[in-house]
C-alpha positions in Angstrom: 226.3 50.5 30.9 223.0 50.5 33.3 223.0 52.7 36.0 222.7 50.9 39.3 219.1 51.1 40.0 218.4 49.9 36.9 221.0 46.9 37.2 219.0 46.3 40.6 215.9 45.9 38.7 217.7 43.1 36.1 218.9 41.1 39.1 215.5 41.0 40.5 213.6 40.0 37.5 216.4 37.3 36.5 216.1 36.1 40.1 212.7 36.1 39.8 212.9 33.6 36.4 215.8 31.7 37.4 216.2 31.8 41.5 216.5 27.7 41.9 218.8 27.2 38.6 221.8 26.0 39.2 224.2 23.6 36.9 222.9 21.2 34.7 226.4 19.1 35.0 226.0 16.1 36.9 228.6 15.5 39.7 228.7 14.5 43.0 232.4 15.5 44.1 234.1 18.5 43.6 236.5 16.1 41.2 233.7 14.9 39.7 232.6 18.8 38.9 236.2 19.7 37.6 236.3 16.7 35.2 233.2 17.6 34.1 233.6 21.0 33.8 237.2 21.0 31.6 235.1 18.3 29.3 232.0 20.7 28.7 234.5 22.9 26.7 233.0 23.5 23.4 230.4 21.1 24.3 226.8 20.8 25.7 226.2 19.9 29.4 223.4 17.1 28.3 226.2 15.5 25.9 228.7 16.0 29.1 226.2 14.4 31.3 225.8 11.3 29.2 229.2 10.2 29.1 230.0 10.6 32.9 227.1 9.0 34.2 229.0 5.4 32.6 232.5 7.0 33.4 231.7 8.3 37.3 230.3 4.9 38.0 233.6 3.0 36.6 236.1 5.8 37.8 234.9 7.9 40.7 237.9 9.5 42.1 241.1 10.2 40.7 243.0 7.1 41.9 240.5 5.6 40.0 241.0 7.8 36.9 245.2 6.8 37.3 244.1 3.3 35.9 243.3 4.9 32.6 245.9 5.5 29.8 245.3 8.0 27.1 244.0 6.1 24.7 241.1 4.6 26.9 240.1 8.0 28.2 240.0 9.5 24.5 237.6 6.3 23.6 235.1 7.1 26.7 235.0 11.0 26.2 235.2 11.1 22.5 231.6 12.4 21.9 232.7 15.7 23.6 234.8 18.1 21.0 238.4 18.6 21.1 237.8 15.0 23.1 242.2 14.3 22.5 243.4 17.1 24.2 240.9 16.5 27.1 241.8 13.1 27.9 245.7 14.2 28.1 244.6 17.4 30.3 242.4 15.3 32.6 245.0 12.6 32.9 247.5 15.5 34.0 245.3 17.2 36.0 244.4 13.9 38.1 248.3 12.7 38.6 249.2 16.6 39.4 245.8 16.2 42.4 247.1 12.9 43.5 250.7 14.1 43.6 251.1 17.5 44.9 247.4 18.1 46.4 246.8 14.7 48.7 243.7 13.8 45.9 241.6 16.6 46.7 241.0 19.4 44.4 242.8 22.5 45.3 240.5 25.3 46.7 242.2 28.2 45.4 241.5 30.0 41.8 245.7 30.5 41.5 246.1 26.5 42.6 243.2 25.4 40.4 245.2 27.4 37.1 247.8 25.1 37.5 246.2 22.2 36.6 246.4 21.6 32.9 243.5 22.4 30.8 241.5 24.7 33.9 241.5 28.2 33.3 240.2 31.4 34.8 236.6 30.1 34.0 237.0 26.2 34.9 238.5 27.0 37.9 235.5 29.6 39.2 232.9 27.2 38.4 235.0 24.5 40.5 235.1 27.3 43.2 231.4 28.5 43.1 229.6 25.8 42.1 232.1 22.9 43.9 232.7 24.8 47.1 230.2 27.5 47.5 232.8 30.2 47.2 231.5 33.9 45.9 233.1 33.7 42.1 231.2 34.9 38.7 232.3 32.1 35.8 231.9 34.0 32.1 231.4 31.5 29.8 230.1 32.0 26.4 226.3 33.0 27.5 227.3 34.8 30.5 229.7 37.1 28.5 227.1 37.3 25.5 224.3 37.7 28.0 226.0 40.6 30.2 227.3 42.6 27.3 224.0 43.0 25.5 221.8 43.8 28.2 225.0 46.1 30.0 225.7 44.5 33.2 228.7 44.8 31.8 230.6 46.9 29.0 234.1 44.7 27.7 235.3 43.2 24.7 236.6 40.1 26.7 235.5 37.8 29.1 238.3 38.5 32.2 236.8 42.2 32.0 233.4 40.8 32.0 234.1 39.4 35.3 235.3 42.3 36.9 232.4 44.5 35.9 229.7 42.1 36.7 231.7 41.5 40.1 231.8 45.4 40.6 227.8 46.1 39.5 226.3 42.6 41.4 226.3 42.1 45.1 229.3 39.5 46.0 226.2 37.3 47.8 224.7 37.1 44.4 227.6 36.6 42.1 227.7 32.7 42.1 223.8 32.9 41.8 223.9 35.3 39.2 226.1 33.3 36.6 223.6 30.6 36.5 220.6 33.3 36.0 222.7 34.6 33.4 223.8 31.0 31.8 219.8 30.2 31.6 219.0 33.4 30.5 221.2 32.6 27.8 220.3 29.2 27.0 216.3 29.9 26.7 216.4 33.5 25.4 218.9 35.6 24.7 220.8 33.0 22.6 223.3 34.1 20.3 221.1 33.4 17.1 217.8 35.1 17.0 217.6 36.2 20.3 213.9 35.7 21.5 213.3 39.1 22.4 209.7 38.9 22.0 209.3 36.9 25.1 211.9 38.8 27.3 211.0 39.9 30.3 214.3 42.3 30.0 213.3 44.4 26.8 212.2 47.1 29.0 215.9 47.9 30.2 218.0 46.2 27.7 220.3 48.0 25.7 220.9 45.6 23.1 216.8 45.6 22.5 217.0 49.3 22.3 219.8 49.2 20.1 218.0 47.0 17.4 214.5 48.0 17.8 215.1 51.7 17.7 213.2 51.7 21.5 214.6 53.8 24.8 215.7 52.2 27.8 213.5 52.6 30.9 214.6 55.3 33.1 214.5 53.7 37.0 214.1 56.6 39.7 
């Protein structure tokens, strides 16, 4: 793993590329977000985004998404992948918020799990990105991302979390998991990695690793 100076120096240059990133779902409630979220599962955000602008407009809260059945939610989200057991976990999700939550999303990661289909990483976007709460979401780019330059050292993504939370400042962790996610999206992707254009090769150990170079040494 980095030393801390040298982790210091990462944050700063991914700030530096990606400071005004944020999501690229399109919401505009925190429901809105957590729909969105549990659909971009094994899907892209820009596919995501194209079937909730039409279903936002027609269904906006989740009274509105009560009037669904099943069926008609799997034939509105069925672009996305794994499209069936979405629509049931949405559909669950929205009569558990209207039931035992009042209609408002729960603001606790242990009260967001409970809702079918939102796990650790759903439910720390919901908090971060939703509510502006200090939480690090690992997804697929952030854990791939973390690991290779060595923010973080872990085989899975719950111990991802913890080290990034341990080696990043809390005020930077929900910031951070979007530099990271872009990072990840427009270089360090999980096929050829564009390391030729990385503005990271000088401290990244998965760069030293592969092209036989040392890791800069920050006093």
């Amino acid at each position: 793993m980095l030393t801390a100076k040298v982790i210091q120096r990462v944050l700063e240059i991914l700030e530096r590329q990606y400071g005004n990133t944020g999501t690229a779902l399109r919401f505009r409630t925190p429901f809105q977000l957590l729909v969105a979220t549990i659909m971009a599962a094994q899907s892209t955000d820009k596919q995501v985004n194209k079937i909730t602008e039409k279903l936002f407009a027609e269904h906006p809260t989740p009274e509105s998404f009560l009037e669904l059945s099943v069926e008609e939610l799997e034939e509105k989200i069925k672009q996305v992948g794994l499209y069936r057991n979405k629509a049931r976990n949405i559909l669950a999700t929205v009569k558990m918020i209207v039931e035992e939550f009042g209609g408002e999303v729960p603001r606790t990661r242990q009260e967001l799990m409970r809702l079918p289909g939102v796990g650790r990483k759903t439910a720390n976007v919901v908090l971060s990105v939703g509510f502006n709460h200090d939480a690090i979401a690992v997804d697929t780019h952030v854990f791939r991302v973390a690991n290779r330059i060595g923010l973080a050292q872990a085989n899975d993504p719950l111990n991802t979390e913890k080290q990034l939370m341990e080696n990043i400042p809390r005020e930077k962790w929900s910031a951070a998991h979007h530099w990271l996610i872009w990072h990840g999206r427009r270089i360090c992707r999980a096929q050829n990695p564009r390391c030729d254009i990385c503005p990271l090769t000088e401290y990244c150990e998965y760069y030293r690793k592969t092209s036989g170079t040392s890791t800069q040494v920050v006093d």
